[in-house]
C-alpha positions in Angstrom: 0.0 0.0 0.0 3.0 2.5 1.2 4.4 1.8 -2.3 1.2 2.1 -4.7 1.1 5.7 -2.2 4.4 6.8 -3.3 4.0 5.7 -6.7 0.6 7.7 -7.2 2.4 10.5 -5.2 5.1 10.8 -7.9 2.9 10.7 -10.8 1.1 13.5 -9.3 4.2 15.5 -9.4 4.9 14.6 -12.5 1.5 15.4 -13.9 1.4 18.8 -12.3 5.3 20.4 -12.6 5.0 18.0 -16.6 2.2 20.3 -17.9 3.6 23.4 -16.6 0.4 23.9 -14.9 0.3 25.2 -11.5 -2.7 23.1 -9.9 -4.6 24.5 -7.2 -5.8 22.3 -4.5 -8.9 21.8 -2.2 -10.3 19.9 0.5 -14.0 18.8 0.6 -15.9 17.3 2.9 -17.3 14.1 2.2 -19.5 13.2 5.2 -21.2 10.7 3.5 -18.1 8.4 2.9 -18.5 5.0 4.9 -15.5 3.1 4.2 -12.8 1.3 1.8 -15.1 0.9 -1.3 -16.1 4.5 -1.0 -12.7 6.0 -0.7 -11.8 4.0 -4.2 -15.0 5.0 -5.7 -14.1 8.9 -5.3 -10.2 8.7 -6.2 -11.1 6.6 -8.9 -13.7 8.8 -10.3 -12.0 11.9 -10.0 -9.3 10.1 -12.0 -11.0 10.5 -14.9 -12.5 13.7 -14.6 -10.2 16.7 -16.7 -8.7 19.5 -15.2 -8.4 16.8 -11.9 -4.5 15.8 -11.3 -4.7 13.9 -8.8 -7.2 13.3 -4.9 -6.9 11.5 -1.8 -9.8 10.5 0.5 -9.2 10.2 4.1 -12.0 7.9 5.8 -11.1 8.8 9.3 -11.9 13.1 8.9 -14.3 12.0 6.1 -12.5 14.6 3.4 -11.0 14.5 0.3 -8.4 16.6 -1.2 -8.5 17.5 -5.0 -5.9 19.0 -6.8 -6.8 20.8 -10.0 -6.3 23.4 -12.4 -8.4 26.1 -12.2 -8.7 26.8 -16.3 -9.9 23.5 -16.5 -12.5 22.8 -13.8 -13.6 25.0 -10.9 -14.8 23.7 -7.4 -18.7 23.7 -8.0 -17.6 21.2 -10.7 -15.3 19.4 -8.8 -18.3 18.6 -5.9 -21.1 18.0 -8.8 -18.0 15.1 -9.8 -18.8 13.9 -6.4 -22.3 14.0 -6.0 -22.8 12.2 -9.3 -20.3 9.0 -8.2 -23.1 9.0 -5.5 -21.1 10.9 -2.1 -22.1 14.3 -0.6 -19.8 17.1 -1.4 -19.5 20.1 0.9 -23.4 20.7 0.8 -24.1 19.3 -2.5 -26.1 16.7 -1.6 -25.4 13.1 -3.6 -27.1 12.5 -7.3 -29.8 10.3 -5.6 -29.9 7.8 -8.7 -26.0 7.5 -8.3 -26.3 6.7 -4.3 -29.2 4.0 -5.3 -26.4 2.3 -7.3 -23.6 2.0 -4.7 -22.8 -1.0 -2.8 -24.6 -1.4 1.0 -21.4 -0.8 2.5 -21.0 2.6 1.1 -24.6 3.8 2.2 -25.2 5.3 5.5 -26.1 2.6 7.4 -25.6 0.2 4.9 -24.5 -2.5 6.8 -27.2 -2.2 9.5 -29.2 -3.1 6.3 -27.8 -6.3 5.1 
């Protein structure tokens, strides 16, 4: 895990100082993140959003940090990114057809569901 970390770390750089783009970065509150699944759904998802270099979701403060370039994509489209992969972003509520798609475990109570 440390490695795939330090290996996504340095593509980051890479992507960011490459492009000659100086990327901005953010950190949204995702309250509605429940665990593993979750945090691979966002980072994953951001991925392949443009203008997004790179995010990390931390499960225990229930955030995630986005770096971006602003020319490309600004932060009300950044959280809409969110909300449609199903999560809560800031106070954009999630896309209510997305959440109906995700797993138990990545609902709010989920598991108390099974």
């Amino acid at each position: 895990m440390r490695k795939l970390n330090v290996i996504f770390s340095t593509l980051i750089l890479l992507v960011v100082f490459g492009c000659g783009e100086e990327a901005l970065n953010v950190t949204i509150s995702t309250p509605t993140i429940q665990c593993g699944m979750c945090q691979r759904n966002i980072e994953m998802g951001l991925a392949n959003v443009s203008g997004i270099s790179g995010s990390k979701v931390d499960l225990a403060t229930k955030v995630t940090k986005v770096s971006y370039n602003k020319e490309k994509i600004d932060l009300l489209k950044i959280e809409k990114a969110i909300s449609d992969l199903g999560y809560q972003a800031n106070k954009m509520l999630a896309s209510r057809d997305a959440y109906e798609t995700l797993p138990a475990c990545c609902k709010v109570g989920g598991m108390e569901k099974i």
